[in-house]
N, C-alpha and C positions, 0 to 999 in steps of 0.2 A: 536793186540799184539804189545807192544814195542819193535820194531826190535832194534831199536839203545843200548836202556838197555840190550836185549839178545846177541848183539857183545861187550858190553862195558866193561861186569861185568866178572871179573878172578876167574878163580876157585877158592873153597877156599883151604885157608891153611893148613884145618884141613883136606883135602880130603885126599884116601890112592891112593898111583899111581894107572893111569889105563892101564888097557889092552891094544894093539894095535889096536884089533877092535872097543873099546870105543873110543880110540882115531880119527881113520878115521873117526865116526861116528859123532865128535864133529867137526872135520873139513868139514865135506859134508856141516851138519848145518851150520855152519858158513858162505859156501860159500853162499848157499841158504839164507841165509839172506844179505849177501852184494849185492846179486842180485834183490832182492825186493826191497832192499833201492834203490837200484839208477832207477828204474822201478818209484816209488811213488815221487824220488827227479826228474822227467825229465819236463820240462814243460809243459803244458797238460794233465799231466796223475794223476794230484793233485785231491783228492777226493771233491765232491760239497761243504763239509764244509767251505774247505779252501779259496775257491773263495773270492776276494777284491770287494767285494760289492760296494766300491768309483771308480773304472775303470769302474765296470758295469755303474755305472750311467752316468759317462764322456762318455763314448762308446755310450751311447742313445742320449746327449746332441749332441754331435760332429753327429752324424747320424739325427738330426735333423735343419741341420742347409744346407740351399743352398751351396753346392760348391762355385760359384760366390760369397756367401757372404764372404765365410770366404777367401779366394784368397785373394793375393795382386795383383795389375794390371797384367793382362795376355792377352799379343797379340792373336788373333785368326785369322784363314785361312781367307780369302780374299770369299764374297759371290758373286756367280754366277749372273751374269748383269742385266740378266733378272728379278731377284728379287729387282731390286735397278730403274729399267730404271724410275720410276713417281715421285722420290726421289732428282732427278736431272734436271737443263738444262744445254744445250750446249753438249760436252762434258767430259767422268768424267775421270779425271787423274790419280786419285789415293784415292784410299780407305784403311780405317785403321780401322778395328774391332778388338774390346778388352771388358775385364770383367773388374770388380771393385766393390767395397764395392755401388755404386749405382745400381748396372747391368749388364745390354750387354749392351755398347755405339760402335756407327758408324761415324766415322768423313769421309763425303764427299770430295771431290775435284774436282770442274768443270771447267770450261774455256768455256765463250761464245763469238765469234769472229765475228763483222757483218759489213759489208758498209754501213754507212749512205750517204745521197746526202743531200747538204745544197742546198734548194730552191735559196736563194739570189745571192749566186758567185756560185752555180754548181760545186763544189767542193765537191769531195768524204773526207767522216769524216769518219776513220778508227774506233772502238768500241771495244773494250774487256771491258769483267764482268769476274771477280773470284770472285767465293762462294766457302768458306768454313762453312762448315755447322756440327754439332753435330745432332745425333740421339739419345734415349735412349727408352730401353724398360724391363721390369723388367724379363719379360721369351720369349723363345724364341717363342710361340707360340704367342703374345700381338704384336698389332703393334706397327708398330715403330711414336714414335713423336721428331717433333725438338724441341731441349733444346736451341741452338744459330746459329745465324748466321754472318757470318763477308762476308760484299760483299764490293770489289773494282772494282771502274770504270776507265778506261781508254780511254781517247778520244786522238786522233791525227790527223789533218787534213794537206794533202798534204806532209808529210813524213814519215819516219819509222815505226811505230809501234811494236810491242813486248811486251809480258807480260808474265807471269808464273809463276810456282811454281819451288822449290826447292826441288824437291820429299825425295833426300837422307835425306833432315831435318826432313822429318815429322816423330814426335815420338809420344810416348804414353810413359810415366814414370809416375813414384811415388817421386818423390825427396826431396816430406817432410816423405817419411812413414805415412800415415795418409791411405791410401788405394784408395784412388778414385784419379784418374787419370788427369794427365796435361797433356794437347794437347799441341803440336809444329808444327807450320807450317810457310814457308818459301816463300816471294814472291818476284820476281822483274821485273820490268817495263821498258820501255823506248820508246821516243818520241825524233825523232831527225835526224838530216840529215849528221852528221860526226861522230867523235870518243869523247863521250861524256859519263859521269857517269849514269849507272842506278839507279834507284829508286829503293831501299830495302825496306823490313818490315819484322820484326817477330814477330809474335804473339804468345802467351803462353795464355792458358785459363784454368781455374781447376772448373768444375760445372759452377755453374750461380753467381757465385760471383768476383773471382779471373780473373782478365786480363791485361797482360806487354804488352805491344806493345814498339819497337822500330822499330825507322826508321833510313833512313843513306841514302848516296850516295856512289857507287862502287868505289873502289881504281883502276886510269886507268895508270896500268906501259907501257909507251912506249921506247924501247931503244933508249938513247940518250936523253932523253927529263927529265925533272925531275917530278917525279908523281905528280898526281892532284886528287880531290876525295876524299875518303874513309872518309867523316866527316861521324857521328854515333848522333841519337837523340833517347835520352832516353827518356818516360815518366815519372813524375815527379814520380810516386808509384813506380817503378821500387829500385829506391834507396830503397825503405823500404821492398822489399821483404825480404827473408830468403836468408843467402849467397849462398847456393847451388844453388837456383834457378837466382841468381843472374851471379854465375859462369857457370851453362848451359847455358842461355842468349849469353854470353861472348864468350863462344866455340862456338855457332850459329852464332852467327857473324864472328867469326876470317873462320869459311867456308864458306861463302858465301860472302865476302864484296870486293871479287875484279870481282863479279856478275859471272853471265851466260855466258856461251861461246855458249850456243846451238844457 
């Protein structure tokens, strides 16, 4: 039945007046059909005819596709040690699991600390190693394999030693929108017997293609003294990045370049 034609259409002209019970009668009707209408107009309650055949199909496609895939990069909770400890040496600092248009990636972070004794002068040679390291694996149930790894050495014999990461740097972004993920990670070093500049780095890695590396020496303010320090060396690619990834770079350094206080 045309509910909308049977509210729409006026009596006609040529009818002769009616009764008051005809009349309640046409008004009951009436209401009874603005009640059906808006029952038939509510969403969901549309009869199978009417269904958009084109959402159906999007609704099967979008349900057919990995979550992870269709995601832009997405940080994940931090995995229990135990499941990471053959994945590593030394010590691990800091872990960064996240999704992307490639996967589940895991970027490591270790710190290996050791004494060497040089045979010839019997002089203790101080050692640090950082590895940062990339995992990926396409479900969670697949193991994990390395994609990269970036290792620094650091030797100091009969002074200071010190090395480390910059934890608060390490990111995981998307800065071009493309969906798979840019690692940041942050280190600095130093070898030395007074108040002298550390050694920086930052690395920036996207997949197995994309890699900035800058380096620099720390800005060392002393009161009274006029500063010394903070030169910054770009890699020659770096100029040709994309500006954004060029201006993250920038704010990476502008936090870290008057080094570590730890």
């Amino acid at each position: 039945m045309n509910w909308l034609l049977l509210i729409s259409t006026p009596p006609s002209a040529s009818s002769s007046p009616k009764k008051p019970g005809a009349i309640r009668a046409d008004t009951a009707l009436l209401a009874l059909a603005v009640a059906l209408l808006s029952v038939f107009a509510t969403p969901g309650c549309s009869s199978p005819t009417s269904v958009d055949t084109a959402e159906v199909s999007k609704a099967k496609a979008v349900a057919a596709v990995k979550p992870e895939r269709m995601a832009k990069v997405q940080v994940r909770a931090d995995f229990p040690l135990d499941q990471l400890k053959r994945m590593f040496k030394g010590t691990l600092v800091k872990q960064l699991a996240f999704d992307d248009k490639d996967g589940h990636g895991l970027l490591l972070l270790s710190r290996n600390e050791e004494t060497l004794q040089e045979d010839a002068t019997e002089e203790s040679v101080g050692h640090i190693t950082l590895i940062a390291e990339q995992f990926i694996r396409t479900t969670p149930d697949a193991p994990w394999t390395s994609r990269w790894q970036v290792e620094q050495s650091i030797s100091c014999e009969g002074l200071d030693l010190d090395a480390g990461y910059f934890l608060e740097q390490t990111q995981a972004t998307d800065l071009d929108a493309d969906g798979r993920a840019e690692l940041t990670f942050a280190t600095h070093s130093f070898c030395g017997g007074g108040i002298d500049p550390q050694q920086l780095r930052i690395d920036l890695r996207q997949g197995d293609q994309q890699h900035f590396v800058v380096n620099g020496d720390s800005l060392v303010e002393i009161e009274g003294d006029p500063p010394f320090g903070g030169e910054r060396r770009d890699d020659p690619n770096v100029a040709k990045a994309l500006p954004q990834i060029r201006a993250h770079l920038d704010n990476v350094w502008t936090a870290i370049k008057r080094g570590s206080t730890h």
